[in-house]
N, C-alpha and C positions, 0 to 999 in steps of 0.2 A: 480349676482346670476343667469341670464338667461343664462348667458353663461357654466355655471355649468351644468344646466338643461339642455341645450340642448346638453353638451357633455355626461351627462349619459343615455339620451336619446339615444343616438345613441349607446352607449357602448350595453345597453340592447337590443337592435335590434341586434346590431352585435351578440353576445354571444347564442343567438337565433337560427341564421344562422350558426353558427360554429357548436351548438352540432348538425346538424342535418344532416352534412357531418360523417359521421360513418366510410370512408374512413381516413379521417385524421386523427381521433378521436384514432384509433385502432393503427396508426402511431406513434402518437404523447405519447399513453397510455402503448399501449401492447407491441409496437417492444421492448421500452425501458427496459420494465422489462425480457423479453427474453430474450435478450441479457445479459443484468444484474446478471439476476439471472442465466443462463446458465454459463456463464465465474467466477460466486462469488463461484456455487456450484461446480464446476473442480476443481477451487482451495482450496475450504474445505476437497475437496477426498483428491486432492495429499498431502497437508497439513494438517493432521486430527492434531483437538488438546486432549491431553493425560489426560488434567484435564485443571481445570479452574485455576490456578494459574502457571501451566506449561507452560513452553517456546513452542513453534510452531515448530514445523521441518519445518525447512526453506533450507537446506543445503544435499545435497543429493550428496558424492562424490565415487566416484569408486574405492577403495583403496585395494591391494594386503598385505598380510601378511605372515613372512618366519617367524616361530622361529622353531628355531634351539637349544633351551635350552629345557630339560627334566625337569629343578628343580621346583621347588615351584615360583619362581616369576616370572620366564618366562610363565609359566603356569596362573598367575593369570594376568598379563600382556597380557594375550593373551586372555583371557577371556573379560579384560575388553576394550579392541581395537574392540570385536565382537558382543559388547553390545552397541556400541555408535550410539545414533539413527541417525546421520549424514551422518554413514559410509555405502557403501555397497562390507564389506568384501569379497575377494577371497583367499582364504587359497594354497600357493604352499607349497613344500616342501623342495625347493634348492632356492639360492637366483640367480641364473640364468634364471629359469624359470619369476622370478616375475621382471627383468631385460629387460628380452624378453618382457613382457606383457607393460610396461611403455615403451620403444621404439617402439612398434606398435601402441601407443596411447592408448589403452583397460585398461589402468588406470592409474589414474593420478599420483599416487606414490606407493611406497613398501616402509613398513616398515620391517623393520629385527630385529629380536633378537638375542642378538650374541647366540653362545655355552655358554660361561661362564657368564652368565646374571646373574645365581642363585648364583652362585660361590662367583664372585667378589662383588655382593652384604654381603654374609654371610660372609668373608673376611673383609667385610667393605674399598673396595679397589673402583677404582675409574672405571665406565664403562659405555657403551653407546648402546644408541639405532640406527640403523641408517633409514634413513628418501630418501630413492630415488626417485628423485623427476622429473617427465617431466617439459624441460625448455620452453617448450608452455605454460603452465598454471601455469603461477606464483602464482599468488592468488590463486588459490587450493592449491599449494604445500604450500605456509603458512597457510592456513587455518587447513592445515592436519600436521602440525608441531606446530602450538600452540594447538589445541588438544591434541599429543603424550604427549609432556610436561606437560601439564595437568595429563594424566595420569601416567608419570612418576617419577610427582610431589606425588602421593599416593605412588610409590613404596618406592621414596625416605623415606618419614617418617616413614616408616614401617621397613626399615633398619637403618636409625636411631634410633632408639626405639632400635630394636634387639642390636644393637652394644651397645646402654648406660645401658642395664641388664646386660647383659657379663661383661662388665666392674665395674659397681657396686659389680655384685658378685663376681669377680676374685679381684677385688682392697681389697675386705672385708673382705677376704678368708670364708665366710661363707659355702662355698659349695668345703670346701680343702679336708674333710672326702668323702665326697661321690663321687659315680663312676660317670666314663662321661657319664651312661645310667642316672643317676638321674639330674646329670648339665644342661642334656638336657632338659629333661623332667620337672624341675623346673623353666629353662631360659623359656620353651617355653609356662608354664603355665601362667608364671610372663607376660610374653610380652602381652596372649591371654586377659590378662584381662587389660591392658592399652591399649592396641589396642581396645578393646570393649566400655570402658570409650570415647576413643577420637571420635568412631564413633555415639558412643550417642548425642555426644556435636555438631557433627557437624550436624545430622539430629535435633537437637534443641540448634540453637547457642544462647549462651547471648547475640549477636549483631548482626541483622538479618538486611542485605541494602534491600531496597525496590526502583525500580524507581518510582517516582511521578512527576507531572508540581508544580507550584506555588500555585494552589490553590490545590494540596493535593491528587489529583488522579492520579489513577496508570496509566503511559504510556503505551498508546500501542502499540504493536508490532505485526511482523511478518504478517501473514495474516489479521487482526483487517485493518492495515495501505493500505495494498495491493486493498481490500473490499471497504477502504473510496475513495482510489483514482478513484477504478473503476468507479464507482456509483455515484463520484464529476464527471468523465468526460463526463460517459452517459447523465444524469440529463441536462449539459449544450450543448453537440452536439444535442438533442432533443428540449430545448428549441430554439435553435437558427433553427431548423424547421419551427417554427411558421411566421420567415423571408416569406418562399414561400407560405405558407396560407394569408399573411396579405397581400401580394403585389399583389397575384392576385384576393384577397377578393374585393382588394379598387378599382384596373383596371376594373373588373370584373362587376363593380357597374357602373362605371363612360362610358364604353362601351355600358351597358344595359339603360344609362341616369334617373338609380336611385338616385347620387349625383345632377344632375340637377334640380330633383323633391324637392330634401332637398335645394337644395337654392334658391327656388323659396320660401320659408318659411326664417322667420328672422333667418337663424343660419348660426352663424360664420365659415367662412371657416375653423378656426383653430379647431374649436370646435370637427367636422369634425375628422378628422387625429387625434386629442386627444381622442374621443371617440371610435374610432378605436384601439388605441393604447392602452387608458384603458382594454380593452374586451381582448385583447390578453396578456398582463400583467397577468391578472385576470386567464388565461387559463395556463400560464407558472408557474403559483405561483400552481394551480392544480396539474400541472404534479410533480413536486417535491415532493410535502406534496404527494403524490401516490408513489412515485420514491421511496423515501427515509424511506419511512414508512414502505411499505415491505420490501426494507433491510434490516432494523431496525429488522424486526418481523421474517421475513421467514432466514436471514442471519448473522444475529448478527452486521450489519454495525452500525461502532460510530456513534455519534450524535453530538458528544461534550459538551459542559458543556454552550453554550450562544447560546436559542433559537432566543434569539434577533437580534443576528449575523446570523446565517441563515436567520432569517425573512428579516430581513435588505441586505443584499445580494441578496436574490432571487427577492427582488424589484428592483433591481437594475441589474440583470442578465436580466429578462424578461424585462424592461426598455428599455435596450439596441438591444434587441432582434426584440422587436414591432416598436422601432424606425429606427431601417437598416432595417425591411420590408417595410416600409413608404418610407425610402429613397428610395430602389431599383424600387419598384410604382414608385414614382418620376421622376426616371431615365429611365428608362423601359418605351418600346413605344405602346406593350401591354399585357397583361396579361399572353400569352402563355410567352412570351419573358423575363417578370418578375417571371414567376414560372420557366422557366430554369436556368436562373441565381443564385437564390436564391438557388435553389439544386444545382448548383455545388459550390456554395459559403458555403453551410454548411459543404459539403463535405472537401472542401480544406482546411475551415478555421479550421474544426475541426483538420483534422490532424496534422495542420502546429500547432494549439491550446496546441497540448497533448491530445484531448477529447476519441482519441482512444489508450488509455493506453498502452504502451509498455514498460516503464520505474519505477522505485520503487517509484521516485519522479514527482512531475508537475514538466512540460519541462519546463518551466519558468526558474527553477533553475539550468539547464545544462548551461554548458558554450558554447562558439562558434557559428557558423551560428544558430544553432538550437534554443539556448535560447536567441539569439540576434532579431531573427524573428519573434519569441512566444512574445517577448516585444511589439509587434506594433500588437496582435489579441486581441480581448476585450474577446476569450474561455480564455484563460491562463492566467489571471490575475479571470475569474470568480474560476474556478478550483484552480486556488493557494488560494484563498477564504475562498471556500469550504474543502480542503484539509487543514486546519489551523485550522478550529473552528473542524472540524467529528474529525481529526486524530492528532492535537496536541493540541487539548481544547484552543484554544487563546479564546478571547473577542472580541466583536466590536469594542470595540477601539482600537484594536489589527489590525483590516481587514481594517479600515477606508480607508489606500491607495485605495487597490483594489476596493473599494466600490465606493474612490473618480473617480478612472480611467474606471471606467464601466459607470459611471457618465457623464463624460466629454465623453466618446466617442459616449451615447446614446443623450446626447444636440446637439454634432455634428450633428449627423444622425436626430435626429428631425429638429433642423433646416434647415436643406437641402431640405429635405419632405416638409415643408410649404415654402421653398422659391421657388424650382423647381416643386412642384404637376400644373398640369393643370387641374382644375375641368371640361374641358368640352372640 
């Protein structure tokens, strides 16, 4: 029990001494949500969302359009290629021109619509769009072909339709007496009103898919995912900050021969470095619950659905964090030496981590050098973490690896610190 006592003893000294640096304090508080919230709200502009149940524009490609048909579905065809909020249409007039524009790079494909687009449809005869694609950007040119299809999947049943009233009424002879100004104008009433039927149906289908996880909530997407990731890598290249505050806190003591005055009193050296390490735990587990709360509030960043699993995590994040500044103290011969180190080890580890987001995913799960390297940093397993419970709702029992290996790698670094510290 004394040993207890004597480590929250010092924990509460330390915590003392931390808030009353305003430099780190502002470091450690303010950089993170600046940054945070500067890069969360950029990507709320470029990606505004439309409603709260609507898809995110996420997709923004450069796409030429020729039509070349005057009729009715080249026309509605062209309408609805100029409405798609993915695209950012340029209208040519010849399919030359939009030929030239995709060979100088200045868009990623042309679409065309033939002459007889309207034609061959009222015909019910068989006809195509075409789809000119730059062979640089392959995945744009499919993304902008499953699109078209899409849209050409509406014309298609729209000519459907037309061809099975024509044919009903010509099979029936219901419409033998009257002139072709009434056939028309009868076919076309017939068609206006099952085409108005099937658009009802689909803006209130009988069978509506919904994405959900297991426990029954809506997946998120698009920016929601992008916002978790950020604010999962901020949260842990800031905590792992507290590395160069705790190593040159401990030097900085042991230089001044304040640890010397603490063991001339019965407390255990371990007690020491544990009470140390509590206090800065205790300051990481702050930064978060701050971190993530204004996303939450000022940004709309997920949470996920298992408090318990962040809680659980972020002890084990800051853990790891308090214990490689112990070690780098440790190792470190004095304090100036220990606070350089420490900053350029936040720096590299974060990158080499993922903690500075460039990617849709934690770089943990890219392949090659990249996610082979990201295995061996205790950021990328915190961040794959964090990025599991904000952005795909798992459970702690879901994170337990991560949780385990943050674990294992903060015992490492603690015991290092109490085998190699020199108290004097």
């Amino acid at each position: 029990m004394k040993a207890i006592y004597y480590m929250l003893s010092v924990t509460w000294k330390e915590i003392q001494v931390i808030f009353r640096d305003r430099t780190w304090l502002m470091i450690l508080f303010l950089l993170p949500l600046l940054i945070g919230g500067f890069m969360g709200a950029m990507n709320l502009v470029t990606n505004p969302a439309t409603g709260e149940d609507e898809k995110q524009e996420g997709i923004l490609l450069r796409v030429g359009l020729v039509n070349l048909d005057t009729g009715v579905f080249g026309t509605e065809v062209s309408k609805a290629i100029q409405d798609i909020a993915q695209f950012e249409v340029s209208a040519y007039t010849t399919t030359d021109q939009a030929e030239a524009r995709v060979a100088q790079g200045d868009i990623t494909s042309a679409i065309i619509i033939p002459a007889d687009f309207s034609e061959k449809i009222n015909s019910y005869e068989s006809t195509a769009i075409e789809v000119m694609v730059d062979p640089a950007e392959p995945e744009s040119a499919s993304i902008v072909t499953g699109i078209i299809n899409q849209v050409v999947g509406e014309v298609t049943i729209w000519g459907e339709v037309q061809y099975g009233v024509r044919s009903i009424f010509k099979q029936s002879g219901l419409l033998a007496q009257a002139s072709p100004q009434e056939q028309r104008a009868i076919e076309a009433q017939n068609l206006g009103v099952i085409m108005t039927r099937i658009n009802e149906m689909r803006r209130n289908p009988a069978i509506l898919v919904v994405s959900e996880d297991l426990l029954g909530a809506k997946i998120q997407g698009g920016i929601e995912l992008f916002i978790a990731l950020l604010f999962a890598g901020q949260a842990v290249m800031f905590i792992f900050f507290i590395v160069a505050m705790c190593s040159t806190s401990l030097l900085s003591e042991r230089e001044a021969g304040t640890i010397r005055r603490l063991l001339s009193a019965p407390v255990p050296r371990g007690a020491i470095i544990a009470g140390k390490t509590l206090a800065f735990m205790l300051l990481g587990c702050l930064q978060v619950v701050i971190l993530f709360g204004a996303a939450n509030l000022l940004l709309g960043a997920p949470l996920g659905h298992s408090p318990l699993g962040l809680a659980a995590l972020t002890l084990a994040v800051t853990f790891t964090a308090a214990a490689m500044g112990m070690m780098v103290a440790a190792l470190a011969k004095s304090a100036s030496q220990a606070g350089s180190i420490s900053l350029i080890l936040a720096f590299v580890l974060a990158a080499l981590g993922g903690a500075m987001v460039t990617a849709k995913e934690p770089v943990i799960r890219a392949g090659g050098f990249t996610g082979g390297i990201a295995k061996i940093i205790p950021h990328a397993y915190a961040i794959e973490g964090y990025y599991r419970v904000m952005a795909e709702n798992e459970s702690l029992s879901q994170i337990l690896p991560e949780i385990g290996i943050l674990l294992a790698f903060g015992i490492v670094f603690f015991l290092i610190a109490v085998w190699r510290f020199r108290y004097e």
